[in-house]
Biopython code that builds the backbone (N, CA, C, O; Angstrom):
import numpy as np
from Bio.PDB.StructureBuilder import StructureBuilder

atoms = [
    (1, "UNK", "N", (137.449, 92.148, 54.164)),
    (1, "UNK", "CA", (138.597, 92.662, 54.890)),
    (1, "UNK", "C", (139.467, 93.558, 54.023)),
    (1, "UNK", "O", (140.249, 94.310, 54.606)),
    (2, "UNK", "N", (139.420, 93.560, 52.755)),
    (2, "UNK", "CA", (139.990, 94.301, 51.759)),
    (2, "UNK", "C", (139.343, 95.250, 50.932)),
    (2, "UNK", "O", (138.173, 95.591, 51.109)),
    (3, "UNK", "N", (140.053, 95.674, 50.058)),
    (3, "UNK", "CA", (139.421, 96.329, 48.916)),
    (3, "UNK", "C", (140.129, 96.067, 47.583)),
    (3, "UNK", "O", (141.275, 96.508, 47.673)),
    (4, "UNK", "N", (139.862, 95.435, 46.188)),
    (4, "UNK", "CA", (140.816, 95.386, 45.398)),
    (4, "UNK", "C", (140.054, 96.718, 44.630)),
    (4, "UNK", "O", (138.930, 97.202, 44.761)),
    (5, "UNK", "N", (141.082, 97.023, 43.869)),
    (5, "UNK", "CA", (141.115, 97.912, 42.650)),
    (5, "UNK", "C", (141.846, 97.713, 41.757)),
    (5, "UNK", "O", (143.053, 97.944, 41.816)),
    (6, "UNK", "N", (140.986, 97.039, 40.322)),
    (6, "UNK", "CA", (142.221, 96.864, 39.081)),
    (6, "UNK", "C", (141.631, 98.047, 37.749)),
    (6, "UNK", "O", (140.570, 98.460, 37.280)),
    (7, "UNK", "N", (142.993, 98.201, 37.584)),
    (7, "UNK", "CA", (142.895, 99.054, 36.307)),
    (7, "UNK", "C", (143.322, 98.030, 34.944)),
    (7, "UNK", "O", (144.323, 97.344, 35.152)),
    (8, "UNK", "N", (142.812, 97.901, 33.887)),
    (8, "UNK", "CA", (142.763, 96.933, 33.399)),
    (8, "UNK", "C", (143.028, 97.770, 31.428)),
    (8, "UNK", "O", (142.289, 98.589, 30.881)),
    (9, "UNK", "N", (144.056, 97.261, 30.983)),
    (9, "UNK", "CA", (144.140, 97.524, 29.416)),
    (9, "UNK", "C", (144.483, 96.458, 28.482)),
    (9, "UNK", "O", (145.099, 95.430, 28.765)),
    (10, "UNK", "N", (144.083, 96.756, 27.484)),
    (10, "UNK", "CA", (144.059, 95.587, 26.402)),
    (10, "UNK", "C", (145.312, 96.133, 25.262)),
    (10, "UNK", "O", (145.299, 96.002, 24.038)),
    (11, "UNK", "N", (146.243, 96.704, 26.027)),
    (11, "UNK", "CA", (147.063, 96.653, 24.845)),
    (11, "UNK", "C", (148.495, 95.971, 24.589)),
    (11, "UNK", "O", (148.479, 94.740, 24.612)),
    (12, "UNK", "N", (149.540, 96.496, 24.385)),
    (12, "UNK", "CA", (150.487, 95.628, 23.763)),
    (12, "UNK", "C", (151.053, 94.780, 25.429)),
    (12, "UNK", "O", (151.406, 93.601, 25.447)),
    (13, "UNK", "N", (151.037, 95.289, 26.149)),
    (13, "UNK", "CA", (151.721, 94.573, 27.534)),
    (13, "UNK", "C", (152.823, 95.327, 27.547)),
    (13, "UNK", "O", (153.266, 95.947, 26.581)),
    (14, "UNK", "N", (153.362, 95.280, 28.837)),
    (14, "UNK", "CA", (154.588, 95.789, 28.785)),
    (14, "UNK", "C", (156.059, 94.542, 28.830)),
    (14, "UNK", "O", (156.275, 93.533, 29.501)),
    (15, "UNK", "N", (156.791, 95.237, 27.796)),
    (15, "UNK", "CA", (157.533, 94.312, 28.063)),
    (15, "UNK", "C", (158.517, 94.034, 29.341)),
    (15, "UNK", "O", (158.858, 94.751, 30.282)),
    (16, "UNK", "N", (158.931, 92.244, 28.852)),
    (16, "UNK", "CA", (159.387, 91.778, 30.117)),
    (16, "UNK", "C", (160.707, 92.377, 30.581)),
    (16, "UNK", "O", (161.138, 92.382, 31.735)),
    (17, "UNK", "N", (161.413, 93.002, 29.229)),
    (17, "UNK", "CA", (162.765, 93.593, 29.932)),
    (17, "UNK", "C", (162.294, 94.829, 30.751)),
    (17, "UNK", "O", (163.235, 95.214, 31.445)),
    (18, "UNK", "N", (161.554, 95.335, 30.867)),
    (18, "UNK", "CA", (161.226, 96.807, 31.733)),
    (18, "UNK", "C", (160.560, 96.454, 32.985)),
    (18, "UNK", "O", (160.972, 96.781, 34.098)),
    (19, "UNK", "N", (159.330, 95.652, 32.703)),
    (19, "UNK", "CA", (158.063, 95.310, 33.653)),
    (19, "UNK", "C", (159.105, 95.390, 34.922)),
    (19, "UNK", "O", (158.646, 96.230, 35.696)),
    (20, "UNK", "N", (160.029, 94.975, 35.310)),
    (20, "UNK", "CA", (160.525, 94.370, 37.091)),
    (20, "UNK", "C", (161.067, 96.458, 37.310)),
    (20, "UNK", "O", (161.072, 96.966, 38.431)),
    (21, "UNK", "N", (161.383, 97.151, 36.230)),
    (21, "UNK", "CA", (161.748, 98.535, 36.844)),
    (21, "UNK", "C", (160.657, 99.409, 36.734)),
    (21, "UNK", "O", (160.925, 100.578, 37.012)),
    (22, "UNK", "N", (159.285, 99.122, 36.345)),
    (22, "UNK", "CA", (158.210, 100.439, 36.365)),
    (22, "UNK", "C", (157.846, 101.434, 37.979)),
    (22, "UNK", "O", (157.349, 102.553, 38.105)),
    (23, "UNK", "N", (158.296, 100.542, 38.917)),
    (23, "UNK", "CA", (158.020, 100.985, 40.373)),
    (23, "UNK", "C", (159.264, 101.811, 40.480)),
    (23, "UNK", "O", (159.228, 102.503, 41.498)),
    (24, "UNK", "N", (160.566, 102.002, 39.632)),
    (24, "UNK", "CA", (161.335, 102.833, 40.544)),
    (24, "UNK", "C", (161.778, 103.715, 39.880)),
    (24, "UNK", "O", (162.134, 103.684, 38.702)),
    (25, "UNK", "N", (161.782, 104.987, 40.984)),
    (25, "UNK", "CA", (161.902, 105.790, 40.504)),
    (25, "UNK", "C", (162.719, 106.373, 39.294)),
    (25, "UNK", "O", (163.581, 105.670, 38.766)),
    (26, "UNK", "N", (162.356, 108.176, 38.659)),
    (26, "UNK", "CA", (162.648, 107.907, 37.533)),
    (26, "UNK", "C", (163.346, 107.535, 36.476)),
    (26, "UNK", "O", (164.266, 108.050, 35.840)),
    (27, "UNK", "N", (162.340, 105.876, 36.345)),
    (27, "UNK", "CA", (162.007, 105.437, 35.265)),
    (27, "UNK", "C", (161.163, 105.965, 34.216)),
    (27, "UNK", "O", (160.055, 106.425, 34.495)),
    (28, "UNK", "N", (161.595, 105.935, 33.050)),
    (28, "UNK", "CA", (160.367, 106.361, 32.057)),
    (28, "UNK", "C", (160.945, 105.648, 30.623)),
    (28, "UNK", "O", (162.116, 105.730, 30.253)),
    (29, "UNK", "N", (160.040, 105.050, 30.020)),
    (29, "UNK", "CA", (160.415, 104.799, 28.652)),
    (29, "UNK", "C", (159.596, 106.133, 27.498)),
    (29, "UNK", "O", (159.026, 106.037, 26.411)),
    (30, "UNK", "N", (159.785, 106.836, 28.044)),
    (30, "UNK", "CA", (159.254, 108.195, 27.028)),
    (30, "UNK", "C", (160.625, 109.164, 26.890)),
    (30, "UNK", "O", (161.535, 108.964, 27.694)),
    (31, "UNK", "N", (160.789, 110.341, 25.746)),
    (31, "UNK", "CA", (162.110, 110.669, 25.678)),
    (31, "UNK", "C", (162.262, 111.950, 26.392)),
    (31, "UNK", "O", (161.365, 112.770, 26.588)),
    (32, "UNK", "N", (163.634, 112.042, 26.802)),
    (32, "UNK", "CA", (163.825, 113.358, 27.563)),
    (32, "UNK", "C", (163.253, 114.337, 27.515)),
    (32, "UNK", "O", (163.285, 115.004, 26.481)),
    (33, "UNK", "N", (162.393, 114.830, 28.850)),
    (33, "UNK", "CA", (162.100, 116.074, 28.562)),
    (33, "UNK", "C", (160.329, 115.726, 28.723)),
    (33, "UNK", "O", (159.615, 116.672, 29.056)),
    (34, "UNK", "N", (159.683, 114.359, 28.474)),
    (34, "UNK", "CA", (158.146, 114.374, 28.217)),
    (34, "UNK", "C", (157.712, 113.305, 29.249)),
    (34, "UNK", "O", (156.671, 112.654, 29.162)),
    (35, "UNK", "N", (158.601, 113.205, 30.203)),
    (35, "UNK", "CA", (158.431, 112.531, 30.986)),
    (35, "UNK", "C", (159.023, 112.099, 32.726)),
    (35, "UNK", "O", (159.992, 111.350, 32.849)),
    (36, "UNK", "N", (158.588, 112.448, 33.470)),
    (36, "UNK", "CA", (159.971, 112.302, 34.982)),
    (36, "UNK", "C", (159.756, 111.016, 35.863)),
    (36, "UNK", "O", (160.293, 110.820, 36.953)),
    (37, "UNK", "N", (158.949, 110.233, 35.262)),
    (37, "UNK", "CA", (159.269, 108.599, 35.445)),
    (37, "UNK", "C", (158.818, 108.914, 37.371)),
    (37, "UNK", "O", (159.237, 108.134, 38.226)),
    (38, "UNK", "N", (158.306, 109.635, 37.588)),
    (38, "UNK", "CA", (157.860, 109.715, 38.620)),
    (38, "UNK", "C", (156.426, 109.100, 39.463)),
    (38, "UNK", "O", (156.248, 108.940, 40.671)),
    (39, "UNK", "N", (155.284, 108.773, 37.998)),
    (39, "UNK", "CA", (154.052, 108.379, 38.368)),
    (39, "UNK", "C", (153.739, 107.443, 39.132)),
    (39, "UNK", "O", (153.066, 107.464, 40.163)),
    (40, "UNK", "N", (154.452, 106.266, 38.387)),
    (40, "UNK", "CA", (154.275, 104.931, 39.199)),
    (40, "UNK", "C", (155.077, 104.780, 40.483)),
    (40, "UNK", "O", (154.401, 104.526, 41.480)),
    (41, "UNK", "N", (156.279, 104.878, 40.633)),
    (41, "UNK", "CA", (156.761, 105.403, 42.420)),
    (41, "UNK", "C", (156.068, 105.616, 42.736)),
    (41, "UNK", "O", (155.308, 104.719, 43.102)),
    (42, "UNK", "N", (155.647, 107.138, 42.902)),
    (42, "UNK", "CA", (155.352, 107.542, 44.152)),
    (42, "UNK", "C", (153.681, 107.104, 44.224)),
    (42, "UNK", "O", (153.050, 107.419, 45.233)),
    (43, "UNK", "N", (152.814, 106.161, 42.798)),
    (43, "UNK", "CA", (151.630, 106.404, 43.191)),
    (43, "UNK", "C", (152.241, 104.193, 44.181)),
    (43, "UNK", "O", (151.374, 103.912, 45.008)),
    (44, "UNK", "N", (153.041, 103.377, 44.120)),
    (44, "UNK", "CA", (153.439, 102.676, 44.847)),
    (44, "UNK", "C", (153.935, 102.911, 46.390)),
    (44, "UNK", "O", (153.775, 102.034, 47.238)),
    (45, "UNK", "N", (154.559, 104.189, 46.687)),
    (45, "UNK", "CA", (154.975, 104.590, 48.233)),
    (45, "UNK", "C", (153.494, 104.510, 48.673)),
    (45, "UNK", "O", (152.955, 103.673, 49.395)),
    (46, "UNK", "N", (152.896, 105.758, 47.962)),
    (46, "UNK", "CA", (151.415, 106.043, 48.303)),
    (46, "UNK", "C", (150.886, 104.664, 49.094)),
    (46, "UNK", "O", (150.824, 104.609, 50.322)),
    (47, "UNK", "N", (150.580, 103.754, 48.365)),
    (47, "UNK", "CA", (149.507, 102.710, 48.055)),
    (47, "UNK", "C", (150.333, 101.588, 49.527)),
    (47, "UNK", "O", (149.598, 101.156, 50.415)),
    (48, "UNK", "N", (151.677, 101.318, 49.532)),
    (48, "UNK", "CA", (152.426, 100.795, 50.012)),
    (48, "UNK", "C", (152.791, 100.449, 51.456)),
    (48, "UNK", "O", (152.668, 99.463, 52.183)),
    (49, "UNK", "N", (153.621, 102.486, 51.629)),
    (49, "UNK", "CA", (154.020, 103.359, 52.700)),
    (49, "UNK", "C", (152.671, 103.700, 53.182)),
    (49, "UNK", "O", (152.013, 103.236, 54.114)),
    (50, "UNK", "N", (152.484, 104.390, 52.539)),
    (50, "UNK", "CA", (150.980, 105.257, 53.353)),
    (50, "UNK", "C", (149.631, 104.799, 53.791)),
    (50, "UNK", "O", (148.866, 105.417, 54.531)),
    (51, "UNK", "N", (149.444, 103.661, 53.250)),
    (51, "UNK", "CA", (148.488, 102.675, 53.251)),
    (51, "UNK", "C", (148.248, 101.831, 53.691)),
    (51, "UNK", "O", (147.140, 101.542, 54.144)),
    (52, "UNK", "N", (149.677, 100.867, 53.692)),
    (52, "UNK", "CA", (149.983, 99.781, 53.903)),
    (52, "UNK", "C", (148.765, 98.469, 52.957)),
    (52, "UNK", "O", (148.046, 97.510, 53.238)),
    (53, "UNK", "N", (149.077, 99.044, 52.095)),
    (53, "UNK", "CA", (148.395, 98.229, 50.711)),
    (53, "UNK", "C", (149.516, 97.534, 49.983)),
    (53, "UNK", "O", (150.692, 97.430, 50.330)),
    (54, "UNK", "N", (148.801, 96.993, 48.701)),
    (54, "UNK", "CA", (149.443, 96.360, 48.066)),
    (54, "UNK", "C", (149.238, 97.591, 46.465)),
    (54, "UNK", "O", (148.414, 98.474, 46.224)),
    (55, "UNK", "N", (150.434, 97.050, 45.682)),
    (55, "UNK", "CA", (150.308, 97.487, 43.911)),
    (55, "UNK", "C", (151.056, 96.289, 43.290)),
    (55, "UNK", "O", (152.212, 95.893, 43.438)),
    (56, "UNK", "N", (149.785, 95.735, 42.376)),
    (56, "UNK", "CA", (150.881, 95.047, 42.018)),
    (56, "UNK", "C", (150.561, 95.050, 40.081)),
    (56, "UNK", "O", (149.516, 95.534, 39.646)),
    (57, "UNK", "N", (151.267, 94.648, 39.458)),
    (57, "UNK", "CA", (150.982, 94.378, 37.831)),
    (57, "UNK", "C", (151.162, 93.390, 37.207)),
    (57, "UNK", "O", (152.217, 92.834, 37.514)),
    (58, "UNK", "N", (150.460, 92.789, 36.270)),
    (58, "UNK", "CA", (150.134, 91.719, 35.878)),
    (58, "UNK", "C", (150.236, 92.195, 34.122)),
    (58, "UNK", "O", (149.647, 93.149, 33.613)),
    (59, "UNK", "N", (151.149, 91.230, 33.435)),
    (59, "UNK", "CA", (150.780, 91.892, 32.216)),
    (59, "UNK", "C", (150.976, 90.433, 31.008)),
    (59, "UNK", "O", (151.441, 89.356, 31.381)),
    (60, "UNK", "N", (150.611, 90.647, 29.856)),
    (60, "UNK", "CA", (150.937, 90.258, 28.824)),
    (60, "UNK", "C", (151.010, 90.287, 27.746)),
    (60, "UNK", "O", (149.944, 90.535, 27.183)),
    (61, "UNK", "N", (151.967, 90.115, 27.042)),
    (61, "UNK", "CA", (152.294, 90.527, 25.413)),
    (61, "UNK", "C", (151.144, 90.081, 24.498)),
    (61, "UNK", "O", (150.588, 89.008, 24.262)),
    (62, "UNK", "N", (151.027, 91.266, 24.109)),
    (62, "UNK", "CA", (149.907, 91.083, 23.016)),
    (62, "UNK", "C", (148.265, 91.268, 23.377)),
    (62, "UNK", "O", (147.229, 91.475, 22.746)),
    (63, "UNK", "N", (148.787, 91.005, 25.189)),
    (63, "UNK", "CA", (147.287, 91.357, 25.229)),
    (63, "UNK", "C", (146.690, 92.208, 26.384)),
    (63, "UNK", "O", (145.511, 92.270, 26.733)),
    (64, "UNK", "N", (147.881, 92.915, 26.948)),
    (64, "UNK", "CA", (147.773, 93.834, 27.993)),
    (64, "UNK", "C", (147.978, 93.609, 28.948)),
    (64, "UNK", "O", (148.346, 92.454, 29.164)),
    (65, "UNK", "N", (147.827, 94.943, 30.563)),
    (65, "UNK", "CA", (148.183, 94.613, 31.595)),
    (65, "UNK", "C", (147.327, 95.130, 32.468)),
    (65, "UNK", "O", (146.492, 95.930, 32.045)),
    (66, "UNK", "N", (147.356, 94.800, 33.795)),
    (66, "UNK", "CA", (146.606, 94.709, 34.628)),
    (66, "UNK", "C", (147.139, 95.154, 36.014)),
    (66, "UNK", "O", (147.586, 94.365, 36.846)),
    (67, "UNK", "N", (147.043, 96.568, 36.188)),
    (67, "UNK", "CA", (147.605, 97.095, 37.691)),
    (67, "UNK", "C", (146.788, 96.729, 38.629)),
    (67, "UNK", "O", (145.643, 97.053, 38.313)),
    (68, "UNK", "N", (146.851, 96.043, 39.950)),
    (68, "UNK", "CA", (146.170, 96.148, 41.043)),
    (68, "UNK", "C", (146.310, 96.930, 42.951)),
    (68, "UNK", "O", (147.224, 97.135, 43.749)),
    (69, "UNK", "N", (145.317, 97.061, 42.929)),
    (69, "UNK", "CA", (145.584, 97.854, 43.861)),
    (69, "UNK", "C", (144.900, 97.426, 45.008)),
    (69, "UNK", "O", (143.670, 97.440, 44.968)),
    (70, "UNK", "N", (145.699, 96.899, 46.423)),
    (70, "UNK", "CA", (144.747, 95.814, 47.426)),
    (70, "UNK", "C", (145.173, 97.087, 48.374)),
    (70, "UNK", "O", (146.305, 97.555, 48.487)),
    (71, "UNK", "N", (143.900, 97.549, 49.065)),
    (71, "UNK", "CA", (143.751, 98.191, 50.690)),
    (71, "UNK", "C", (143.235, 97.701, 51.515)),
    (71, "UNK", "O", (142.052, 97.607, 51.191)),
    (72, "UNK", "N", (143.453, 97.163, 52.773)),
    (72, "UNK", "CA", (142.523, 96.890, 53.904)),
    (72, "UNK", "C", (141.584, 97.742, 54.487)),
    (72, "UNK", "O", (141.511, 98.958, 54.662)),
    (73, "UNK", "N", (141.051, 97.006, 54.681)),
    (73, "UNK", "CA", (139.667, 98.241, 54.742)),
    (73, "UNK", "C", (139.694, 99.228, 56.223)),
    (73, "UNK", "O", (139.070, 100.231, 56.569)),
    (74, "UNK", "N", (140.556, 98.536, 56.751)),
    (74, "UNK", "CA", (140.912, 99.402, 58.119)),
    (74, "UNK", "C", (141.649, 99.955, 57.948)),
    (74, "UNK", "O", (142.144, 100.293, 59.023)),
    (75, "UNK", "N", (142.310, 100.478, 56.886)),
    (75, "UNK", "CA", (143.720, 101.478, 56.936)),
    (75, "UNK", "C", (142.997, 102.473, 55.813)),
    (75, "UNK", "O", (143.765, 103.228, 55.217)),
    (76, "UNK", "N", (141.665, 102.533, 55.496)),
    (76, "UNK", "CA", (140.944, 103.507, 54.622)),
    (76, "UNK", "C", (140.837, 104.741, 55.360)),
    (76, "UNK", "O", (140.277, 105.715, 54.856)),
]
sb = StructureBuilder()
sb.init_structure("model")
sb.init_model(0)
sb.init_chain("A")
sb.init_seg("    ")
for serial, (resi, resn, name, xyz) in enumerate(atoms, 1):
    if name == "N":
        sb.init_residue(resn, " ", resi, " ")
    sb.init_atom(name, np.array(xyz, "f"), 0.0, 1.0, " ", f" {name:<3s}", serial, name[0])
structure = sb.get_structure()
């Protein structure tokens, strides 16, 4: 009835003071100018709004994080 999609990294995790703001808009922990904190929004409206899917992230210190991405297979 679904579809998952995870994107999956092994690195530091993100931390917990940021992790709850990566979905809104721009956000960016990169410095002025190299970044418009725009990616993760709008690729969440996308997945969300337009879809009616899920995004969700999973992470941990030290040993990475884990974006997922749930579509029903009838809204493909």
């Amino acid at each position: 009835e679904h579809i998952n999609i995870q994107v999956i990294d092994n690195g530091n995790g993100i931390p917990e003071n940021i992790v709850s703001k990566i979905f809104e808009p721009f956000f960016t922990t990169k410095p002025t100018g190299k970044g418009t904190g725009l990616g993760l929004s709008m690729s969440y409206d996308i997945i969300t709004n337009s879809h009616g899917g899920e995004l969700k992230v999973e992470t941990k210190k030290g040993e990475g994080t884990t974006f997922t991405i749930t579509l029903l297979k009838q809204n493909i």
